[in-house]
C-alpha positions in Angstrom: 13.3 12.7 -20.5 13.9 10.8 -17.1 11.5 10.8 -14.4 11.1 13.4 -11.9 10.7 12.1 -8.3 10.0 14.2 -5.2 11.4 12.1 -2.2 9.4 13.8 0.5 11.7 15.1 3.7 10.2 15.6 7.8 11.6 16.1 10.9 13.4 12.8 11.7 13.1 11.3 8.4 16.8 10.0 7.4 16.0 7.6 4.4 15.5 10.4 1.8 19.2 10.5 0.5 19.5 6.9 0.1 15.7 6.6 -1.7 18.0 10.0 -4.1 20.5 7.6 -5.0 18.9 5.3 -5.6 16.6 6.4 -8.1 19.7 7.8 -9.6 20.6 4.3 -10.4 17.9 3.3 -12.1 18.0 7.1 -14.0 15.3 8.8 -12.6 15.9 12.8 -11.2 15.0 12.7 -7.7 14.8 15.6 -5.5 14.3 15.6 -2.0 11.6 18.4 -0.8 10.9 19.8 2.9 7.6 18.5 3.6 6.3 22.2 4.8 7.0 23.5 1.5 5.9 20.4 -0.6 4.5 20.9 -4.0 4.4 17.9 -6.1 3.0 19.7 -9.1 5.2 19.0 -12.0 6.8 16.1 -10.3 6.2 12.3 -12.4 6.0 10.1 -8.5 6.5 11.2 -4.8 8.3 8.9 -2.1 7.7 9.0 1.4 10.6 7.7 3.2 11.4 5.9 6.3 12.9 7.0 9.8 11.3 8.1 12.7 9.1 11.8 11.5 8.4 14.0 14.5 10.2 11.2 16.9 7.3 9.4 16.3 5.7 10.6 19.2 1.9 9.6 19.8 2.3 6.7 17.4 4.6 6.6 14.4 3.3 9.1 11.3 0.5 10.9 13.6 2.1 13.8 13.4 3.1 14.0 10.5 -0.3 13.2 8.7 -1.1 16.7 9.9 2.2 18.0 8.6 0.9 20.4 5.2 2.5 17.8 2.7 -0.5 15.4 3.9 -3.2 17.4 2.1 -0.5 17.6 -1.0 -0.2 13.9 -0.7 -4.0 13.4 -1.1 -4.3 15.4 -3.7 -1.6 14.1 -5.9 -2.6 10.5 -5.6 -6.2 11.6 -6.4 -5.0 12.9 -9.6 -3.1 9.4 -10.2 0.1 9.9 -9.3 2.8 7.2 -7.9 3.4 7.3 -4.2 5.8 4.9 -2.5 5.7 5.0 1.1 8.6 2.7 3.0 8.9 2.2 7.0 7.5 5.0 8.4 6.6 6.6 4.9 4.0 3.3 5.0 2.9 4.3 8.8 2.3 8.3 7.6 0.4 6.9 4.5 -2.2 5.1 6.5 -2.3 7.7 8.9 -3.0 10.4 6.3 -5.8 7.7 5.3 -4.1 6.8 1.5 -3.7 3.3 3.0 -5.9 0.9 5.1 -5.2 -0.6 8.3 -2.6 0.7 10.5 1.2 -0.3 11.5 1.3 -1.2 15.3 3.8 -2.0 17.5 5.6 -5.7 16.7 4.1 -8.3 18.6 6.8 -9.5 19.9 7.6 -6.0 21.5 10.9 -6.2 19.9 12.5 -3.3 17.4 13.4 -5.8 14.2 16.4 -4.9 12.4 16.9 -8.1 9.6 16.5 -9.4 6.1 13.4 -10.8 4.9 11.7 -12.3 1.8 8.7 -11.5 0.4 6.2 -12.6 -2.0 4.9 -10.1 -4.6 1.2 -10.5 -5.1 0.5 -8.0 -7.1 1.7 -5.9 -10.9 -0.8 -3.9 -11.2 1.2 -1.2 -9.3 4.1 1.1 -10.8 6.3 -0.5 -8.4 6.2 -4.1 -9.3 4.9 -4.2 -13.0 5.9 -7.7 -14.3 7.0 -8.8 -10.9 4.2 -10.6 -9.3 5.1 -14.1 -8.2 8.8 -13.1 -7.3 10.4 -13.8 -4.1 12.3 -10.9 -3.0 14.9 -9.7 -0.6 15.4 -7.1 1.4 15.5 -5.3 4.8 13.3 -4.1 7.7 14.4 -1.9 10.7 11.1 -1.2 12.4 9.4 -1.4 15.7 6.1 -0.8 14.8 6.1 -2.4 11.4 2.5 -5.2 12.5 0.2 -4.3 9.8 -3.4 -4.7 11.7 -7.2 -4.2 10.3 -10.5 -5.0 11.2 -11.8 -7.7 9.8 -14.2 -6.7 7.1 -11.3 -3.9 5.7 -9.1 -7.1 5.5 -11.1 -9.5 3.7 -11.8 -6.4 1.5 -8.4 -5.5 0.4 -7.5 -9.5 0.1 -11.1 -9.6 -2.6 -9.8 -6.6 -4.3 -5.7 -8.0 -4.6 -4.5 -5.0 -2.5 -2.2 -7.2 -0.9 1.3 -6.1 -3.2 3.6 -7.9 -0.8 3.5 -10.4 1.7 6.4 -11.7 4.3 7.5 -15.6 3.0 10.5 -17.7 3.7 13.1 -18.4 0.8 10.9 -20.6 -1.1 7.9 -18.7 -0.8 5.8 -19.9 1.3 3.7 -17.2 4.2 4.7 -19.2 7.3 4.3 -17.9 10.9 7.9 -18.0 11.3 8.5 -16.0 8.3 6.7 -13.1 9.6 9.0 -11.0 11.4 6.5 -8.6 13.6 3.4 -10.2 13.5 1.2 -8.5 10.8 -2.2 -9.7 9.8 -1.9 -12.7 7.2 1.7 -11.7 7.0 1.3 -8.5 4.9 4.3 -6.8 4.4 2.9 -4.1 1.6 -0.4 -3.2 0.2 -1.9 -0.6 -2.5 -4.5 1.7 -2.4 -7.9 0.7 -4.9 -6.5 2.6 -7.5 -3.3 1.1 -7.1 -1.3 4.2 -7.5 0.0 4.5 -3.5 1.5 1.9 -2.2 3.2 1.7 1.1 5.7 -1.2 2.6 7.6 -1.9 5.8 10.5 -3.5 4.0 13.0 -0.6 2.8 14.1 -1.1 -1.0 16.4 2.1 -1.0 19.0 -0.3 1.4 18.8 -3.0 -1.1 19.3 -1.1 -4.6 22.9 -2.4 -5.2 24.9 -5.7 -4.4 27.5 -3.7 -2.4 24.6 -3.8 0.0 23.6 -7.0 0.4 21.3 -7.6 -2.7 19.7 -5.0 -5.2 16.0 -6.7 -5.6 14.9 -3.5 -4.0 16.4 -1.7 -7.0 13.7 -3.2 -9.1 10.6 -1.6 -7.6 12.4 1.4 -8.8 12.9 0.1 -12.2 9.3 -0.9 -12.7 8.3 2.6 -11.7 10.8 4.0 -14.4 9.7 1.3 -17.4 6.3 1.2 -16.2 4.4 4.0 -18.1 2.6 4.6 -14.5 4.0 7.9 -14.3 2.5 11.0 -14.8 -1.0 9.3 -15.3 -3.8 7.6 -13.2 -2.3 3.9 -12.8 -4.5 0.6 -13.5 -7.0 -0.6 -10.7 -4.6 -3.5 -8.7 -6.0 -7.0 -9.4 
């Protein structure tokens, strides 16, 4: 039986079709729901894709964290279940509150439209079982994509290896010129404690076949399919 994945849709989201194909890739059954009418009951994981929901007006995600699918959101990663939130999905999942910190405008006041790499930290997430240590590729188009906390949340979510992914150059290493907006200690990606939700700026749907440019984002999808995360409360992040 293949996976069921509900790839969320809101006003001025445009990423959902490409996160629907590419989940078909990897053999998942992805269907893409209107977030007014969301109901992720019966569903195996739940993405939250990029563009620009509600315009972003007031801030990117604010409006939608009050959209009805928030509440559904909550509840289904209470219960366990795998959320992936890319772009803007990662700015409405810490809005909503599933995710620490905030996403901010670049500090460079530039809109960032590239290919980065980036170090995964972290397996203990249905994305990127068996990956941690690998230098990946893929792209960003954000302009508020600077990942900011306090300083207290930050040294918490670095003790409890909530980090997942982390902006490098090719060989690895977290340099300032590697990080390509300015987010705190170069996170690109980070989990919630349970280490079921996890959002990132970086957009692995754009990246899930060579024809693109490189297919390391297809592998996030993979580990979610091979995992055995799904359906079931996933393993605390280390």
């Amino acid at each position: 039986m293949s996976v069921r994945v509900a790839v969320l849709r809101f006003p001025g989201t445009w990423s959902e079709n490409d996160f629907a194909h590419a989940l078909s890739l990897v053999g998942a059954d992805a269907e893409i729901l209107w977030h007014a009418d969301a109901d992720l009951r019966g569903y195996d994981a739940a993405i939250v894709p990029g563009g620009f929901a509600y315009g972003d007006y007031l801030r990117a995600g604010a409006i939608a964290a009050i959209s009805p699918a928030a509440a559904e959101l909550r509840r289904a990663a209470a219960e366990g279940m795998p959320i992936l939130g890319s772009c803007n999905g990662f700015q409405i999942l810490c809005e909503i509150g599933l995710l620490p910190g905030a996403l901010v405008r670049n500090r460079h006041l530039e809109f960032r439209c590239d290919w980065v790499h980036l170090r995964i930290e972290s397996e203990r997430t249905p994305f990127t079982a068996g990956l941690r240590g690998e230098i990946v590729r893929m792209p960003i188009a954000h302009g508020e994509g600077c990942w900011v906390a306090d300083e207290l949340t930050q040294a918490r979510i670095e003790a409890n290896g909530q980090v997942v992914f982390r902006y490098t150059d090719a060989r690895g290493a977290a340099t300032p010129e590697a990080n390509p907006n300015g987010s705190s200690a170069n996170i690109a990606g980070l989990a919630n404690e349970a280490g079921n939700v996890v959002g990132l700026m970086p957009h692995p749907e754009r990246c899930s076949e060579e024809l693109l440019g490189g297919a390391d984002g297809r592998r996030l999808l993979e580990a979610l399919t091979a995992s055995g995360h799904t359906g079931m409360a996933a393993a605390r992040v280390q």
